[in-house]
PyMOL CGO cylinders between C-alpha atoms (Angstrom):
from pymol import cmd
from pymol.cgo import CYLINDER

trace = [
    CYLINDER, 21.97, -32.70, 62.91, 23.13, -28.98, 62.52, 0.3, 1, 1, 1, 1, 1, 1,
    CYLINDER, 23.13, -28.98, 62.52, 25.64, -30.01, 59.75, 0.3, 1, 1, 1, 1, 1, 1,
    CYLINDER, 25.64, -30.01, 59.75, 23.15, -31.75, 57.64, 0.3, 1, 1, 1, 1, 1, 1,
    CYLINDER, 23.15, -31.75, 57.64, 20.52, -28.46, 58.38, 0.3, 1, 1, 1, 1, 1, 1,
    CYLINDER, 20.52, -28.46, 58.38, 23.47, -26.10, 57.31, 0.3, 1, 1, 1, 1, 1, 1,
    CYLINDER, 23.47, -26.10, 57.31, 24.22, -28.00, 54.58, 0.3, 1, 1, 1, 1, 1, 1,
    CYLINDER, 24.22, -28.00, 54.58, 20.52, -28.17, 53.42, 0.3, 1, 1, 1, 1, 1, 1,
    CYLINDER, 20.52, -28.17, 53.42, 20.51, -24.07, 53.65, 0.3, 1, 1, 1, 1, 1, 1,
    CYLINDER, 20.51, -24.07, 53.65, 23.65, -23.95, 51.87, 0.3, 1, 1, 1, 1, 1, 1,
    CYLINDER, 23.65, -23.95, 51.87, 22.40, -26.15, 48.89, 0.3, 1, 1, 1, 1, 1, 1,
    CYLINDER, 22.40, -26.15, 48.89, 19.39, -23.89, 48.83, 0.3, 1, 1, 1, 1, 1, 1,
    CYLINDER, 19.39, -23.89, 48.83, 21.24, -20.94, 48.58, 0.3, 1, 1, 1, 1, 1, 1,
    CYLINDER, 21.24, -20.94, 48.58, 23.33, -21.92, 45.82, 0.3, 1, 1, 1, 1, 1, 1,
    CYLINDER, 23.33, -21.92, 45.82, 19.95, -23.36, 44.18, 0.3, 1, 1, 1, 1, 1, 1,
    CYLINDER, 19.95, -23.36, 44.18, 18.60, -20.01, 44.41, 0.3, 1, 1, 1, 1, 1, 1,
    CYLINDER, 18.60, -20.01, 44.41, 21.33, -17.85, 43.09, 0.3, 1, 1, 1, 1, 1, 1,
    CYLINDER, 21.33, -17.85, 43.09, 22.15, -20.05, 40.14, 0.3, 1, 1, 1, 1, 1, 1,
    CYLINDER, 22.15, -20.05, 40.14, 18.34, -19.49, 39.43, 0.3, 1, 1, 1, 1, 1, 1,
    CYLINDER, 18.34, -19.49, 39.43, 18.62, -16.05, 39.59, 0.3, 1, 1, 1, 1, 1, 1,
    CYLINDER, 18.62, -16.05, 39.59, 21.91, -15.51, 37.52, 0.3, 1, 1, 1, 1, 1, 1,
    CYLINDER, 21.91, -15.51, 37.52, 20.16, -17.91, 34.77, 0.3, 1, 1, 1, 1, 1, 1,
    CYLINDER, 20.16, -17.91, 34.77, 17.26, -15.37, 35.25, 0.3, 1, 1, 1, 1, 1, 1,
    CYLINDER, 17.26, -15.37, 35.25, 19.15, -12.48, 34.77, 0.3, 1, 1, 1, 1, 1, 1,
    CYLINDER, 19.15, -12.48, 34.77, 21.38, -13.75, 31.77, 0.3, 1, 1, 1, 1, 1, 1,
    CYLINDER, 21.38, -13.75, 31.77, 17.48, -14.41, 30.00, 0.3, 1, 1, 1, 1, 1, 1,
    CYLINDER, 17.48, -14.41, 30.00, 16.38, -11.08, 30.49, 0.3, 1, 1, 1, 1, 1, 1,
    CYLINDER, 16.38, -11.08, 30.49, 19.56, -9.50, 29.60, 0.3, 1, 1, 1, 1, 1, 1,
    CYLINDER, 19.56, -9.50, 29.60, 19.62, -11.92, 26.46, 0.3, 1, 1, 1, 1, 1, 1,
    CYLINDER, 19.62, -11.92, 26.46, 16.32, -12.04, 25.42, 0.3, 1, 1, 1, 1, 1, 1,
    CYLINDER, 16.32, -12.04, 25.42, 13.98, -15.16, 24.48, 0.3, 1, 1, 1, 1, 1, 1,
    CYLINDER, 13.98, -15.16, 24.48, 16.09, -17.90, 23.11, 0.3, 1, 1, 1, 1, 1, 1,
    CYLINDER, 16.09, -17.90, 23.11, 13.60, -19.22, 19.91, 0.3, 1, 1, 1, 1, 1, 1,
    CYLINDER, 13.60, -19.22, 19.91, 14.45, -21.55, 17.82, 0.3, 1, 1, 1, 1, 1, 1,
    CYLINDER, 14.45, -21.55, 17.82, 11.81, -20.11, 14.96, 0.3, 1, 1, 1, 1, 1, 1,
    CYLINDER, 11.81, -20.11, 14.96, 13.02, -17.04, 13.05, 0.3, 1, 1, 1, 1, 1, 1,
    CYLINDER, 13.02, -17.04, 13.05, 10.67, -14.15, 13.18, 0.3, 1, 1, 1, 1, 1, 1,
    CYLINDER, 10.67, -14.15, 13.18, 8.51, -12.94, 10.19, 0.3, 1, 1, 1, 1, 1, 1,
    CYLINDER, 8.51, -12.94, 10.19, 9.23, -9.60, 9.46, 0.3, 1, 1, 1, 1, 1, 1,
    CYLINDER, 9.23, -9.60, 9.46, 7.15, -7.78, 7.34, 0.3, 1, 1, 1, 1, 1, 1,
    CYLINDER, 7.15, -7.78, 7.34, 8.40, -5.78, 4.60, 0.3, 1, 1, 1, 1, 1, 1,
    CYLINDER, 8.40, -5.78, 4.60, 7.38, -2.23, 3.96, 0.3, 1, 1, 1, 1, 1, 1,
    CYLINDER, 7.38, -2.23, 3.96, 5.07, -1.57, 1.38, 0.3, 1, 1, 1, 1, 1, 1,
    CYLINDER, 5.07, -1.57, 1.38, 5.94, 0.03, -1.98, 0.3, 1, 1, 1, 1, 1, 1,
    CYLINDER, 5.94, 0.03, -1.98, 3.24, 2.93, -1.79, 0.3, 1, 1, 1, 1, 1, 1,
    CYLINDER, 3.24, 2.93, -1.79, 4.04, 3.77, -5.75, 0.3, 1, 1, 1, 1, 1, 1,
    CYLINDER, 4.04, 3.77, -5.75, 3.94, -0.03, -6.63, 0.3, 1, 1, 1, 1, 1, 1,
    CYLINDER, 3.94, -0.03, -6.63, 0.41, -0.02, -4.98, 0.3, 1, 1, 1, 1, 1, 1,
    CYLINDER, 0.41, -0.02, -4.98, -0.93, 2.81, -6.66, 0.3, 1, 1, 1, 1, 1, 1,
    CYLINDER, -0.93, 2.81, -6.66, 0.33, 1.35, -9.87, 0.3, 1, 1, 1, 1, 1, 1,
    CYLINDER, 0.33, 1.35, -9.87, -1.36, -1.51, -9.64, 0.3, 1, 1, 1, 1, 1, 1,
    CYLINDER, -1.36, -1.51, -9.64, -4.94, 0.49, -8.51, 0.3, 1, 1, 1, 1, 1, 1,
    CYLINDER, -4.94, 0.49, -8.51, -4.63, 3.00, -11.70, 0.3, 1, 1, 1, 1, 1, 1,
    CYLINDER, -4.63, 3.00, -11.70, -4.35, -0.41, -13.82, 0.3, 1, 1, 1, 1, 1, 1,
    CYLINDER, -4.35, -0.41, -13.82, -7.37, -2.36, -12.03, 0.3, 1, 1, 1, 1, 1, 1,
    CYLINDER, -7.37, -2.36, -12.03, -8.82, 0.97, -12.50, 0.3, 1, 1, 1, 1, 1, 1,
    CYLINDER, -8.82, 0.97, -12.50, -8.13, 1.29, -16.19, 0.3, 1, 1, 1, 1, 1, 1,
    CYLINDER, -8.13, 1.29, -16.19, -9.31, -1.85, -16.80, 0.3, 1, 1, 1, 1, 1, 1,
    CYLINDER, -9.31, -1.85, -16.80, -12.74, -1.39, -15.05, 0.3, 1, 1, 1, 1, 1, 1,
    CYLINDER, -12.74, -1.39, -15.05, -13.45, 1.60, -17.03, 0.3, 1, 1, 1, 1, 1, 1,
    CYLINDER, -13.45, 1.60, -17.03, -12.67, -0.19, -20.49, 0.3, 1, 1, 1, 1, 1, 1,
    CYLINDER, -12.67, -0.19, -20.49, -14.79, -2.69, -19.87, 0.3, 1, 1, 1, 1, 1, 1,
    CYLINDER, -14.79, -2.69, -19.87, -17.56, -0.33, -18.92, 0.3, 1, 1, 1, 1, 1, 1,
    CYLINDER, -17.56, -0.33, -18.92, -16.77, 1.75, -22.05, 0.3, 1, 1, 1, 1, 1, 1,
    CYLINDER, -16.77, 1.75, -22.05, -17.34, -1.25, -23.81, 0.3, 1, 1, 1, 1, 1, 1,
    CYLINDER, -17.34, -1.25, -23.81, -20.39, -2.71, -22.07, 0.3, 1, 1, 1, 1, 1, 1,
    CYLINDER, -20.39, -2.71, -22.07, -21.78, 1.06, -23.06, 0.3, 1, 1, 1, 1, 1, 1,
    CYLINDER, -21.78, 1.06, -23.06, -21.21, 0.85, -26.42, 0.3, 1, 1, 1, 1, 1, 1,
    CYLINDER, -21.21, 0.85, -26.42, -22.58, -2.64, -26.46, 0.3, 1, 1, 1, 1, 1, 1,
    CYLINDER, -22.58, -2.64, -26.46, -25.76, -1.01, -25.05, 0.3, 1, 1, 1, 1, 1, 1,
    CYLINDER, -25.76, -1.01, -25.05, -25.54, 1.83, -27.00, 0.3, 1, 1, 1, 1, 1, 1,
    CYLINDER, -25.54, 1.83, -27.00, -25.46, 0.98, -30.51, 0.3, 1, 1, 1, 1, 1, 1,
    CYLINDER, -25.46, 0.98, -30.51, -26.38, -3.12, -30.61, 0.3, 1, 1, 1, 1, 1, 1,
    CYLINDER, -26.38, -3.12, -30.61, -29.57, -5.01, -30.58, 0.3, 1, 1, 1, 1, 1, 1,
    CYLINDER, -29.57, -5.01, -30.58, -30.11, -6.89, -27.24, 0.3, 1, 1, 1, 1, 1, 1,
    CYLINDER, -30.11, -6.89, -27.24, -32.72, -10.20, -27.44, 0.3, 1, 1, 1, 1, 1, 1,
    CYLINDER, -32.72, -10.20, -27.44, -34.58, -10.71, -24.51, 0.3, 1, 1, 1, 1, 1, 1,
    CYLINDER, -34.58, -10.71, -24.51, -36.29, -13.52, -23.51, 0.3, 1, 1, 1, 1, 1, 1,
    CYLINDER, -36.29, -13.52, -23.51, -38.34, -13.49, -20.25, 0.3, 1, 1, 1, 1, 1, 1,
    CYLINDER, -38.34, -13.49, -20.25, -38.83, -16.39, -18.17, 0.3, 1, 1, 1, 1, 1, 1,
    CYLINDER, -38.83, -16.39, -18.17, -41.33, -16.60, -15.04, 0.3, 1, 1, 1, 1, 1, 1,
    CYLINDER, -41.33, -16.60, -15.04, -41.83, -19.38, -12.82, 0.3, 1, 1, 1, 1, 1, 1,
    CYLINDER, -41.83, -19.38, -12.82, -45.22, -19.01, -12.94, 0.3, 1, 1, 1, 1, 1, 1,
    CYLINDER, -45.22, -19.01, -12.94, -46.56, -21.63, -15.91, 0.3, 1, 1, 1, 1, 1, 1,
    CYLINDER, -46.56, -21.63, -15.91, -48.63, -20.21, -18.76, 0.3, 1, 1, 1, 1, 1, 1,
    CYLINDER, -48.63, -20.21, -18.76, -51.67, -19.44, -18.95, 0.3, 1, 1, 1, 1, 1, 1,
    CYLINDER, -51.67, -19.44, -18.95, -52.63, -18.98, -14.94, 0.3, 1, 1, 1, 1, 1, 1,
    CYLINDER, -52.63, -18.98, -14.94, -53.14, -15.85, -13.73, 0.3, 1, 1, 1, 1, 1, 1,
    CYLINDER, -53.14, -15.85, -13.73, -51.17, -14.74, -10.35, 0.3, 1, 1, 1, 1, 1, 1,
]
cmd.load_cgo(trace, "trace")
């Protein structure tokens, strides 16, 4: 009976330090994926503003044009109600 209760406790013991050397390796290692990571690149602060001033550009040529559409051309306007003709609301 005490061999087979020393031998339990010795199994144990080995049970438990192969646990904690596996441990150990892992933290030491790191996390094992299998995934690779995303990494982000860093953004190109010129290329950004770039691309604003032309947005930018843009916007205020087609103002410029909606202006002188405004400015200098005759508009036709048509109004159309929901209420129907001829009641008064």
């Amino acid at each position: 009976m005490k061999l087979k209760q020393h031998s339990t406790t010795s199994w144990l013991r080995t049970l438990c330090a192969i646990v904690v050397i596996v441990t150990l390796i892992k933290v030491w290692v790191g996390p094992i994926t299998t995934t690779q990571e995303a990494l982000g690149q860093i953004p190109d602060s010129g290329k950004t503003r770039l691309a604003i001033l032309k947005q930018t550009q843009r916007t205020n040529q087609l103002l410029m044009e909606i202006k002188q559409i405004l400015a200098h051309d005759t508009l036709k306007v048509r109004w159309e109600g929901a209420d129907k003709p001829g009641t008064d609301n």
